[in-house]
N, C-alpha and C positions, 0 to 999 in steps of 0.2 A: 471425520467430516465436521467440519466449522459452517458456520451461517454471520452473516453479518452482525446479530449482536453478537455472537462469542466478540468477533474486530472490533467491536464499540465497547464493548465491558474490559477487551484489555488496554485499546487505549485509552480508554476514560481514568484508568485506574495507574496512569503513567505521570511524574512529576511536572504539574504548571501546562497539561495535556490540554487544549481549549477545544473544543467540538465546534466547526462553524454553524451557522443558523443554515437549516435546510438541511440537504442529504448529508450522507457520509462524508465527513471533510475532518480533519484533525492537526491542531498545527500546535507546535511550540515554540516561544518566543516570536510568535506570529511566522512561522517559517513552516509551512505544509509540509508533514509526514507522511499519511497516511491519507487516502481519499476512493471514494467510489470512481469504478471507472465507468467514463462517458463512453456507450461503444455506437458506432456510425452502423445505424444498421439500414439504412438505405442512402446509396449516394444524395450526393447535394442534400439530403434534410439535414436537421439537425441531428447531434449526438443527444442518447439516453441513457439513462441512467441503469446498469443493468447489475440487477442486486447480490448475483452470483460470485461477481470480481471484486479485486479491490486493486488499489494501486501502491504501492508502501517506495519512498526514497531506497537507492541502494550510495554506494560511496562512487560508482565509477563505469565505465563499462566493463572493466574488468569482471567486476564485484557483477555486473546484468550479466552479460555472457555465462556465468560461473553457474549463478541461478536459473538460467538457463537447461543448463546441462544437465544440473542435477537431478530434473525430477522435470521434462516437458509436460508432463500431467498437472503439475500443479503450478509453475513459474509459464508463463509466455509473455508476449509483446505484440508488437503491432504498429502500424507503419508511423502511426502519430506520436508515439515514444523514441522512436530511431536518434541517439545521439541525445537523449534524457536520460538522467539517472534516476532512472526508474524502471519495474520492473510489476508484473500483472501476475494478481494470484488469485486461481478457481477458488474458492470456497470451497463446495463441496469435496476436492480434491486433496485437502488437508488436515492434516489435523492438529488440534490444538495448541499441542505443546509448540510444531513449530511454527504456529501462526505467532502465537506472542514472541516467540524468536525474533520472527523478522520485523512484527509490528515495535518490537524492543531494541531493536538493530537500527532502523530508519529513525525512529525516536533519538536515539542515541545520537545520529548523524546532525540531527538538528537543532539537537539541544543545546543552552549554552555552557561550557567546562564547569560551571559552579554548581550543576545539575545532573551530569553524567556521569562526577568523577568518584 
């Protein structure tokens, strides 16, 4: 089981990693990896911030689909991702090792080659 700091201590601890001002947001090279998910929990209001999820870049839909399949406990989606390469992960439903995976994975995807190679 992971909680949102384990998601913040590993991506803080990731190369040129910048944490935006406010909630869970994490980007490199100014290009967003990793971020809390906004979830719509009552039509027309706004989206909040629910501390359970997070949202990490994947490469493709291939790469969402995949994560998908693997493990629907821990990877889902949701209608406002549809055709984003991105992909939603429980907190509670994971653990550690492969939360830094994928928060290490999405990092990867947005880093610049002088930084991931």
């Amino acid at each position: 089981m992971a909680t949102l700091d384990d998601a913040r201590r590993i991506a803080s601890a990731l190369p040129e990693a910048i944490a935006d001002p406010g909630d869970f947001a994490y980007r490199v090279d100014g290009r967003l990896f990793t971020w809390i998910w906004m979830e719509r929990v009552q039509p027309k209001r706004p989206r909040v911030p629910n501390r359970e999820a997070i949202a990490i870049r994947v490469a493709d839909e291939v790469e969402k689909q995949a994560m998908l399949v693997l493990d629907p406990d821990v990877f889902f989606t949701e209608p406002h991702y549809d055709g984003y390469p991105a992909v939603l992960v429980r907190l509670p439903a994971i653990d550690e090792a492969l939360l830094e995976k994928v928060i290490g994975d999405a990092w990867r995807l947005r880093a610049p080659r002088r930084l991931s190679e």
